[in-house]
N, C-alpha and C positions, 0 to 999 in steps of 0.2 A: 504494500500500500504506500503510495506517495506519503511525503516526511514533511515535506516543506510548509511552514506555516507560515498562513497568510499574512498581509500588511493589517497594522490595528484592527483591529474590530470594536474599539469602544461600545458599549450601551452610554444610553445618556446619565449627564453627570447628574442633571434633577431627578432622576427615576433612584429610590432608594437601591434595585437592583439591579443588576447593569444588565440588559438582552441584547440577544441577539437572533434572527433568523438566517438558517440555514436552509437552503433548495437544492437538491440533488438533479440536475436537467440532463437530459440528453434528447437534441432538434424539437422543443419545445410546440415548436409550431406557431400555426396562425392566430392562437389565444394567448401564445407569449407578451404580444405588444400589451393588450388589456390587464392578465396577470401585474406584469413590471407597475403601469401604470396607477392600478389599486392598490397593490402591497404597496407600493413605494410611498403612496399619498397617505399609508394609514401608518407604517413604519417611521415617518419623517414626522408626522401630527404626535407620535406618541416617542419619538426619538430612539426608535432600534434600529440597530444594525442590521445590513442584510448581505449574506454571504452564498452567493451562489456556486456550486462545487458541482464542474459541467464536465462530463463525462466525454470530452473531444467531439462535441457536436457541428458538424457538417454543415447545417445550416448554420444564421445569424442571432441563433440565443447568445452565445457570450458574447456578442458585438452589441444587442442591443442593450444586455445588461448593464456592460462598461457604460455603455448611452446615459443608463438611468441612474447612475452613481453607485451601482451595486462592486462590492469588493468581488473579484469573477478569480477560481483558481480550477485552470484543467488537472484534471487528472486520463490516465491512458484509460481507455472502453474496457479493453481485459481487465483491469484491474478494480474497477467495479462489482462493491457485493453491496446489497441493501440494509443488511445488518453492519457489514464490516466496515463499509463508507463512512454510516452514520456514527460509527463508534468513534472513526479514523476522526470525524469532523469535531466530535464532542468534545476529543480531548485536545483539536488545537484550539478551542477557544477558552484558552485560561483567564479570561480576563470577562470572563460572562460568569453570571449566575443563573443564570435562566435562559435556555436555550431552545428557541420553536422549529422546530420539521415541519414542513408546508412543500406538498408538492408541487409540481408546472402545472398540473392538470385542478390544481384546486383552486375557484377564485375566490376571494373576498366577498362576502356578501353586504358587510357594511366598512365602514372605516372604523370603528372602536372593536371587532370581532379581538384583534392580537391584543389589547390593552383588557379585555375581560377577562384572557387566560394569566396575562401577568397580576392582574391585580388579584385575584384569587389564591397564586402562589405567592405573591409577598403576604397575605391578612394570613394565611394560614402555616406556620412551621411543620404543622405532620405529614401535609401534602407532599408526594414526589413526582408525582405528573399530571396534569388538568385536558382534557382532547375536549374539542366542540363539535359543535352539531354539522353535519352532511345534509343537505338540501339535493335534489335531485337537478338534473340540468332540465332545462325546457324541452329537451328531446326523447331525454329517459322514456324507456318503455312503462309499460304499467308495472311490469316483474321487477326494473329496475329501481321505480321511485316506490314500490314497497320494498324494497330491501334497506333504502336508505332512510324510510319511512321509521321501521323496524330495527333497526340498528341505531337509529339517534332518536330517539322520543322528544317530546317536546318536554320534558323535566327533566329539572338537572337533577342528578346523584351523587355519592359518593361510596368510595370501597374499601372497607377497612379490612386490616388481617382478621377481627374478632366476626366480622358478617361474611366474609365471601363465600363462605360456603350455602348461604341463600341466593349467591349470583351465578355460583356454579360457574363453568366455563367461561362466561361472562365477565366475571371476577375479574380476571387482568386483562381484559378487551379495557386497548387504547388504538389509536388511529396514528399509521404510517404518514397519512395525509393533512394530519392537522393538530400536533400534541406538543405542550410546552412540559419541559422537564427543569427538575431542581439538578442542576449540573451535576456536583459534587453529591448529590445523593443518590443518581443513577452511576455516575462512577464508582463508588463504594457497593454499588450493589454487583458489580459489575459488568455495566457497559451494555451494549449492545451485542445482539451475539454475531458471530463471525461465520457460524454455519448451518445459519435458518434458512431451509428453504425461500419461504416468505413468513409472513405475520413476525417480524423481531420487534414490531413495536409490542403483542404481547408477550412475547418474551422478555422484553424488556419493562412490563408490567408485573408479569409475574414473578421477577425478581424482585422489583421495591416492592411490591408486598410481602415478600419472603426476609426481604431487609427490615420490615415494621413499618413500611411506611404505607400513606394514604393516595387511592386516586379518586381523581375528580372529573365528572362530564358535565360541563356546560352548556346548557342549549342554548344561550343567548349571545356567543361566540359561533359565529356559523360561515361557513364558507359553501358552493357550489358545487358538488360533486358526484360524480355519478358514472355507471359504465355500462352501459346497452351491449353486455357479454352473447356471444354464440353458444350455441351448444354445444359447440367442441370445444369452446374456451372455457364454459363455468364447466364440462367435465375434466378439463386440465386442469383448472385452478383447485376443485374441488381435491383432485389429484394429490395434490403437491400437499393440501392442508390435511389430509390424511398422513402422508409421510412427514409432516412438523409433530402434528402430535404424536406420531411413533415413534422417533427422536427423539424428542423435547418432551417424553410421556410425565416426566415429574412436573409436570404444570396439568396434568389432567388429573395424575395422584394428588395434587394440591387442592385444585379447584373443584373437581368432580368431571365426570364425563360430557362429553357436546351430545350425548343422542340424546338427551331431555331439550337441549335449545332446541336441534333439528325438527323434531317434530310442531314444539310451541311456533317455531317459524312458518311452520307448513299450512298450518290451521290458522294463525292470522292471515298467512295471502293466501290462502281460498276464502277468507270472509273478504278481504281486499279488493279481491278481481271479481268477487261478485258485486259486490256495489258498485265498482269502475268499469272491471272491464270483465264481462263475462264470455268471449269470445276468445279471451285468453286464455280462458281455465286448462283447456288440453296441452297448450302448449307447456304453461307450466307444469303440469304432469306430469313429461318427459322430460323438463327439463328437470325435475329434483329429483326422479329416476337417475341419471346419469348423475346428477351432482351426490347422490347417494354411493353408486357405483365407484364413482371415481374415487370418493372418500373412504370405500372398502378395499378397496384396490392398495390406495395409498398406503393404508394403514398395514399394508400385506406387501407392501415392498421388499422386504427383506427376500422373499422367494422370487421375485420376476429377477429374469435375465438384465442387465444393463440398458442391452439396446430398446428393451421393451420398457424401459423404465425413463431411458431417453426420450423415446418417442409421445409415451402417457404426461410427460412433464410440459407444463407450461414455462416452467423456468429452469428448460435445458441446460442454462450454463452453469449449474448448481452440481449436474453431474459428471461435469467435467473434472470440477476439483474433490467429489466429497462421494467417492464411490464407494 
């Protein structure tokens, strides 16, 4: 993993704790220019730093970022892991105490969203990580904006070591796409992990709570985000998250098992798409079918051949280094 740490990064000096936002890009795309332009107007109104760490992107994401006064550090495409990056970034910002993960794909919904997550980790000490709410894009399918429906509620919570076992699997659900962390108390707990398929933001949830510490979901901290998956995507994806927690099985020892969420999920979007969309209903059918499959699969990877394990993977380049 690249070494090189970036030029300053201050938070600002009126802000009791110093932040900073970090974005991991690679060819950002046509939403880039609007991304830059929202985070940057709500970053600058609340004075955080913003640190984009761009995977050698082909297009003009690092060109427009330098545009927008973002501090921009490439790093080589090989050398990109989702957990490892994130850990790699955490610890060059030694001069932060609160550090936000915000993807390219997630926009700002309002200008105060990043100033709700900071203030709730400065008012509270037992807090180690705060994530917001996921809003569905305008395009999202009916399956998609109930999942994001379903996964962010309009109440905020929180997740202590002495409850989560009423959250079950839930319990260390935080978002890769939108989660401010207490620096030093995610490093103490140890980081981010280096060899999670996907989900190391709950892994890295399920560590601060395994360290004693508290999470927090904000619904009134909300960004844009959404993904109109295929059926060959949500059965890779579903894939992969069967092989995290087969791996990573002492966060399901901790937490308790996902087959109790999977079904509560399945029984909210059939009341969902009956009241929206009821011409969807079969389609979803098939599709938790496979996203079932996939997840049984996964969790049985240890018998499939490589190249079949290759192939069933959404995030191929996981089994490059971690066979």
């Amino acid at each position: 993993m690249v070494s090189r740490q970036p030029a300053s990064l201050h938070g600002a000096s009126t802000l009791p704790m110093r932040v900073c936002l970090c974005v991991p890009t690679l060819n950002a795309g046509k939403q880039w220019q609007a991304w830059l332009e929202r985070t940057r107007a709500a970053a600058q109104r609340h004075q955080i730093a913003i640190w984009v760490v761009d995977s050698t992107s082909t297009d003009e994401t690092p060109d427009l970022a330098r545009a927008a006064g973002c501090q921009v550090t490439q790093i080589d495409r090989r050398q990109f892991d989702h957990g490892g990056t994130r850990d790699w970034a955490l610890r060059q910002l030694q001069d932060c105490d609160i550090v936000i993960f915000l993807t390219q794909d997630a926009l700002l919904a309002d200008l105060d969203s990043l100033s709700r997550l900071v203030e709730i980790l400065e008012a509270d000490p037992q807090l180690g990580a705060v994530y917001g709410r996921q809003l569905p894009h305008q395009d999202a399918t009916p399956v998609a904006a109930h999942a994001r429906l379903f996964n962010y509620p309009s109440r905020s919570h929180r997740v202590t070591p002495e409850n989560m076992a009423d959250w079950g699997i839930k319990a260390a659900f935080l978002s890769n796409s939108f989660t401010a962390y207490r620096r030093q108390a995610l490093l103490d707990a140890g980081g981010f992990p280096g060899d999670a398929i996907l989900s190391e933001d709950m892994v890295a949830g399920a560590r601060l709570l395994g360290a004693g510490w508290h999470l927090a979901y904000c619904a009134e901290a909300q960004v844009y985000h959404s993904h109109n998956y295929s059926l060959r995507q949500e059965f890779k994806r579903y894939f992969d998250i069967g092989v995290l927690h087969r791996r990573q099985a002492w966060i399901l020892a901790m937490t308790g098992k996902a087959e109790g969420e999977g079904k509560r999920f399945v029984k909210s979007e059939l009341r969902y798409l009956i009241d929206q969309a009821p011409t969807a209903i079969p389609g979803a059918f098939v599709r938790n079918t496979l996203k079932y499959l996939g997840y049984w699969l996964g969790q049985r990877e240890a018998f499939l051949p490589m190249s079949v394990k290759y192939r069933l993977s959404m995030n191929r380049r996981y089994w490059l280094d971690n066979r």
